[in-house]
Each structure stands twice: as structure tokens, then as C-alpha cells.
C-alpha positions in Angstrom: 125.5 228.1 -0.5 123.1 227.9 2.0 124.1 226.2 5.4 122.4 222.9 6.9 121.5 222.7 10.2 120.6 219.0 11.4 118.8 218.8 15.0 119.1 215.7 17.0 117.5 214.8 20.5 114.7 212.7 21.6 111.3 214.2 20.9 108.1 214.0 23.2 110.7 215.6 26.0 112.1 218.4 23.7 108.9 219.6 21.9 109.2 222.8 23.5 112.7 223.0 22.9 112.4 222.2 19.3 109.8 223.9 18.4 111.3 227.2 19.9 114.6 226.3 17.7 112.6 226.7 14.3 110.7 229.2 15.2 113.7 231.2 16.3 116.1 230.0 13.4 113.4 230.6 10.4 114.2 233.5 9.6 118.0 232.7 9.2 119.5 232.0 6.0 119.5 228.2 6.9 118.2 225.0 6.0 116.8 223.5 9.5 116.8 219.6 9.3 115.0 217.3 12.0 112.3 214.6 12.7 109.3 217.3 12.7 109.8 217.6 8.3 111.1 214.2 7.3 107.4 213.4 5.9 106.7 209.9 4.6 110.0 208.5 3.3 111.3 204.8 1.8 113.5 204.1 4.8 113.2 203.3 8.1 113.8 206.7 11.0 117.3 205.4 11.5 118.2 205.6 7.9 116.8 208.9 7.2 118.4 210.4 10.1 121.7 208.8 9.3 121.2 210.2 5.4 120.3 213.8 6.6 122.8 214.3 9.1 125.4 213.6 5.9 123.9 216.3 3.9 124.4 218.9 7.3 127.0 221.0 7.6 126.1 221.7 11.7 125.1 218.8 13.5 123.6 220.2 17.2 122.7 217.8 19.7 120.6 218.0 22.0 120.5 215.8 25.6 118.5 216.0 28.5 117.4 213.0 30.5 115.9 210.4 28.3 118.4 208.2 26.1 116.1 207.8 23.6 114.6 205.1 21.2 117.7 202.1 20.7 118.8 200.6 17.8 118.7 197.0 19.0 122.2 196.0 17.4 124.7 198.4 18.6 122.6 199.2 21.5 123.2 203.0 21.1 120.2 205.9 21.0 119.2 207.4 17.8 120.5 210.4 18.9 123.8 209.0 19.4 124.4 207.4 15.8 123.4 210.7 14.7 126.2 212.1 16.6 128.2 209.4 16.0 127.6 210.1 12.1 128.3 213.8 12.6 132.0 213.2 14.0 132.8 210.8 11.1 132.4 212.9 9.0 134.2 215.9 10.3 130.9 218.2 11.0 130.6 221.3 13.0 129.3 219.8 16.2 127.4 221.5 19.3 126.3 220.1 22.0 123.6 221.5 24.5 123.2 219.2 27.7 120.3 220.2 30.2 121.6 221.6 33.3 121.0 219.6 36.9 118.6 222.3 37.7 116.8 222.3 34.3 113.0 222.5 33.8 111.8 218.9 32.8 108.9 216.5 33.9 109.6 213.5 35.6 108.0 211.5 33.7 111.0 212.4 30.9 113.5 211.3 33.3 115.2 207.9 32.3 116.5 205.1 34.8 118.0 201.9 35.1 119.8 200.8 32.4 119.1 203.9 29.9 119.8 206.3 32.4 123.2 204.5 32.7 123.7 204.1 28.9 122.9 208.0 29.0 125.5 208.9 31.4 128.2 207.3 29.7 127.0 209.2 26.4 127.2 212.6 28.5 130.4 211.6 30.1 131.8 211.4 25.4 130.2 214.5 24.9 131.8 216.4 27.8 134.7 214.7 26.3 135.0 215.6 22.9 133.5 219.0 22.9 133.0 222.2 24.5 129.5 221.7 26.2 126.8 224.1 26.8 124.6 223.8 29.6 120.9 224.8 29.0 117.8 225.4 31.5 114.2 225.6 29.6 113.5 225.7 25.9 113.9 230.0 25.3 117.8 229.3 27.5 118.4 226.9 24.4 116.9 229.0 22.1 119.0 232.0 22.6 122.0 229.5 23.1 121.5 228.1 19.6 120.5 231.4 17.7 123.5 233.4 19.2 125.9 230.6 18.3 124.9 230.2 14.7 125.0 234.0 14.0 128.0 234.2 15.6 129.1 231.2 12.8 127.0 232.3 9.8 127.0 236.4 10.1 124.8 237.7 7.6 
């Protein structure tokens, strides 16, 4: 059976990123999931994250400086729901936090409130896991290819 891969993060900061994850992952025996190929769906982006992240096998997070879009009733990101999801139900989890001295534009820098909310979702993360630290979308790249052959050798 063919492993699924579920990408979370937010998006207009990680473009790059993301976009040098498929590209390097394609030609894997894997089934990539993210935002870019959910297509026009039923549900609402929440729901069809949450759905797809059930049907993963590898859930890999992604988390730089933005917290992302809210859900207005838990008050959590997206990005953490779909985390959130990941650890109830037991997936293989991997987390990728920028480094202090990675390559983002300001303008993708969050403060206030959502920079705090962010922190404290780091602060879990750091917690829970192993972390890996990354600097520009080809660092993650390699990160995430190396890691995945090293758990789905062909």
C-alpha cells in the first residue's frame, strides 16, 4: 500500500517551501496531500483538511512565523487542528520549525496576539516531538526527502 503524506503550514509564506516539497517528493512512491490539490470540494477548508489528514499515514508540519488562518471557536490555526488531528490519531508526526536565522520576508512575520498564540504552539511542538530546524525552502526540502526515504526505503 502506498504511503500518504499530509502537508500542513500556512500558505502565501511557504509557497517556495511547498512547492520545492512536491516537486522533490513526486517521484517517491507516495501519495502527497495538501491545500495546492484539494480542488472544489462540499466542505468548508477546515473540514477537508481535518478529513485528509485522517486518511495520512505521515502528517509533517510545517511552522515559520505566521499562525495562520483561526478557526473562530477554539481559537487555534488551521495548521494546528491539523496537528492536533494527526496526534489523535496516533500518526507519524514531523515537525519542521524555521530557524531564528531563516530566510522569510517580513511582511510573513506575525505579531501581537498571533505571534503569541504561535509561540505557545512552538513551545507543544518542541514538546511533543523531536524538532527539526530549517533555513530556506531547498534546507526543508532535503530535510523532508532524506527523512521519508530513510522511513519508506524503496
Amino acid at each position: 500500500m502506498t504511503p500518504t503524506i499530509f502537508i500542513s503550514s500556512t500558505y502565501e509564506d511557504m509557497i517556495p517551501h511547498r512547492q520545492n516539497i512536491w516537486e522533490s517528493l513526486s517521484g517517491l512512491n507516495l501519495r502527497i496531500k495538501g491545500m495546492e490539490k484539494f480542488g472544489a470540494r462540499k466542505t468548508c477548508p477546515l473540514d477537508t483538511c481535518i478529513e485528509e489528514v485522517g486518511k495520512s499515514d505521515v502528517y509533517i508540519g510545517i511552522i515559520a512565523y505566521r499562525f495562520g488562518s483561526i478557526e473562530p471557536i477554539t481559537g487555534k490555526s488551521y495548521t494546528q487542528l491539523e496537528y492536533e488531528k494527526a496526534l489523535s490519531l496516533n500518526r507519524n508526526i514531523l515537525i519542521y520549525l524555521m530557524a531564528d536565522d531563516g530566510l522569510i520576508q517580513p511582511r510573513f512575520v506575525d505579531f501581537g496576539i498571533k505571534a503569541d498564540k504561535l509561540a505557545n504552539f512552538k513551545k507543544t511542538l518542541k514538546t511533543n516531538h523531536n524538532v527539526d530546524f530549517f533555513r530556506d525552502p531547498n534546507d526543508l526540502r532535503i530535510k523532508i526527502y532524506e527523512k521519508l526515504i530513510e522511513i519508506y526505503p524503496s
